[in-house]
C-alpha positions, 0 to 999 in steps of 0.5 A: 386325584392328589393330595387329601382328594387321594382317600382309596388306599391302594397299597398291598400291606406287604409293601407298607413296611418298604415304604414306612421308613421314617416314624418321626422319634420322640425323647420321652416315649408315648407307648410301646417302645420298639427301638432306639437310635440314641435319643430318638425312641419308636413306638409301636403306636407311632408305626400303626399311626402310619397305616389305614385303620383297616390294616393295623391288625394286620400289621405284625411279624415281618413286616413289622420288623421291617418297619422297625428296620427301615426306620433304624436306618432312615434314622442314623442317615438323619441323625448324620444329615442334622449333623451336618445342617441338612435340615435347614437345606431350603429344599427339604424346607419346602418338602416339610412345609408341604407334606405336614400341610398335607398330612394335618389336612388329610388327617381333619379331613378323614376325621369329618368324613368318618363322622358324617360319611354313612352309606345304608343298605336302603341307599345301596338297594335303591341305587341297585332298583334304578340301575337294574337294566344297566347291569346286565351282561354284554358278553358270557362270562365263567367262573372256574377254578383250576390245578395248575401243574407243570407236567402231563404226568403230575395233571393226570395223576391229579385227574385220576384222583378226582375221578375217585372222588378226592376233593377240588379245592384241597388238590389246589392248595396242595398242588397248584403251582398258581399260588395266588389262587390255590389258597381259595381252591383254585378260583379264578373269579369270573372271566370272558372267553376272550380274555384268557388263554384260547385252550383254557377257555376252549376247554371251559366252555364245554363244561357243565357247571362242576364238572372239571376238565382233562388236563389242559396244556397251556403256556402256563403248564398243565391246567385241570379246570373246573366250571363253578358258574357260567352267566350268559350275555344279557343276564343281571350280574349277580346282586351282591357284586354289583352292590359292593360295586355300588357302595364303593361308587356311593363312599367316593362321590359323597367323599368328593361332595363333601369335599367340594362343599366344604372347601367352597364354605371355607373359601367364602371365609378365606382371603385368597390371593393367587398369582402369575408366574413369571412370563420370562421363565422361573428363578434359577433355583440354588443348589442343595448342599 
C-alpha cells in the first residue's frame, strides 16, 4: 500500500537523520533554534515534526546532528538552485504539488485515526478465544541463546567458565562477536530446526531447556549455545506473542476500514471526473533546465 494508506513506519532511527534532509527554513523562528543558512532558521521542533511521535525521544546525539548536517547542505544547494530559478522547473512544480498534497492528507488523517482509532484488551482476548486452534504450531520450534567467538580456544575458555558457575548472559555481552544479540544475553528468539545452521541446530536440539552446549564450530565462529524453550509441533503459541500479533492485525484492518469509509463519504460529496489517456502514447515531456 502507498501514500497516506502507507501507516507502518518501518524506518530504523539511525537511518531517519539520512533521510531528513530538508526541514523547510523559517525567518522568524518558532522554537529551539538549531542552525542557520543565511536567512533560513532550523528549529529543533521542525526536525521532530519529521519523525513518528514513537521516535521523537529517541532522537538526540548523533543522529541529531546529522540532521542538523543534512539540512545545512540540503539548504546552501537550495538556496543556489532559488537562485538559479529551479524552483520554478514545472518538474519540481509537479514534485511539490504532490508531496505537500500527501503530507496534509496524511497529516488529517492520522489525526482522525488517533482520535477514533482504539483497540482494547477485551477485543484482542476475543480475537485470541476465536482463533485459538489456528494458532498452533505446525513444526518444533527452540529458543536459544548463544556465545559467539571466532576461536576454539576463546569458546573453551568461555566454557570452562560457565562450567564454574559464571553467568550466561553477562558472558555474551562481553564476548559475542553477534552484536546484535549480545545486548539481550545472547537470545536468538525462536527458531526451527530447519532454518539454521545444521550444526547449530544439531547441537540445540540435544539440550534440555538451560542446559548449554560445548563449543559449536559453524561458518560463523565458535557458537556455545544454550536452550531457554523448545515448543513441540501442535502446541499453542505462546499467548502474549500471538496477541501482540493480534492487536497489530486489529490496528491495520480498523485503519484500513476507516479509510475506506471515509473516502467512500467523501466521494458521495465530491465531483470526480477522470480520463483516458492519450491512446497514441504520452507528450513528450520538456526538459528540466
Amino acid at each position: 500500500m502507498m501514500g497516506i494508506i502507507m501507516l507502518k513506519y518501518i524506518l530504523p532511527i539511525a537511518l531517519i537523520a539520512a533521510v531528513l534532509v530538508s526541514c523547510g527554513g523559517q525567518k522568524k523562528p518558532q522554537g529551539t533554534v538549531l542552525a542557520k543558512v543565511n536567512d533560513q532558521v532550523l528549529t529543533l521542533e521542525d526536525v521532530l515534526y519529521q519523525l513518528p511521535p514513537v521516535y521523537r525521544d529517541q532522537f538526540r546525539g548523533k543522529d541529531l546532528q546529522d540532521a542538523v548536517d543534512n539540512w545545512i547542505n540540503t539548504q546552501l544547494l537550495y538556496q543556489q538552485a532559488v537562485k538559479a530559478g529551479a524552483d520554478k522547473d514545472p518538474e519540481v512544480q509537479a514534485v511539490i504539488r504532490f508531496r505537500t498534497t500527501d503530507a496534509v492528507a496524511r497529516h488529517y488523517f492520522e489525526k482522525r485515526l488517533a482520535d477514533t482509532m482504539i483497540v482494547t484488551p477485551n477485543d484482542v482476548d476475543s480475537a485470541f478465544e476465536a482463533q485459538r486452534e489456528s494458532f498452533k504450531l505446525d513444526k518444533d520450534r527452540l529458543r536459544a541463546s548463544h556465545i559467539l567467538v571466532g576461536s576454539k580456544e576463546e569458546a573453551e575458555g568461555i566454557y570452562n567458565r560457565l562450567k564454574k558457575g559464571d553467568d550466561f548472559s553477562r558472558l555474551a555481552s562481553e564476548y559475542s562477536l553477534d552484536r546484535q544479540t549480545s545486548a539481550s544475553g545472547g537470545d536468538l528468539g525462536y527458531f526451527t530446526a530447519d532454518l539454521i545452521d545444521p550444526a547449530f541446530a544439531a547441537a540445540a536440539l540435544k539440550l534440555k531447556i538451560g542446559e548449554f552446549s560445548v563449543p559449536v564450530k559453524t561458518p560463523y565462529g565458535y557458537h556455545i549455545i544454550m536452550l531457554t524453550d523448545h515448543q513441540t509441533a501442535g502446541a499453542s503459541v505462546d499467548s502474549v506473542e500471538v496477541k501482540s500479533k493480534i492487536t497489530e492485525d486489529l490496528v491495520m484492518t480498523r485503519q484500513n476500514q476507516y479509510l475506506n469509509d471515509l473516502l467512500a463519504s467523501l466521494k458521495k460529496e465530491a465531483k470526480i471526473e477522470k480520463f483516458s489517456p492519450p491512446e497514441a502514447g504520452f507528450p513528450a515531456m520538456p526538459d528540466s533546465e
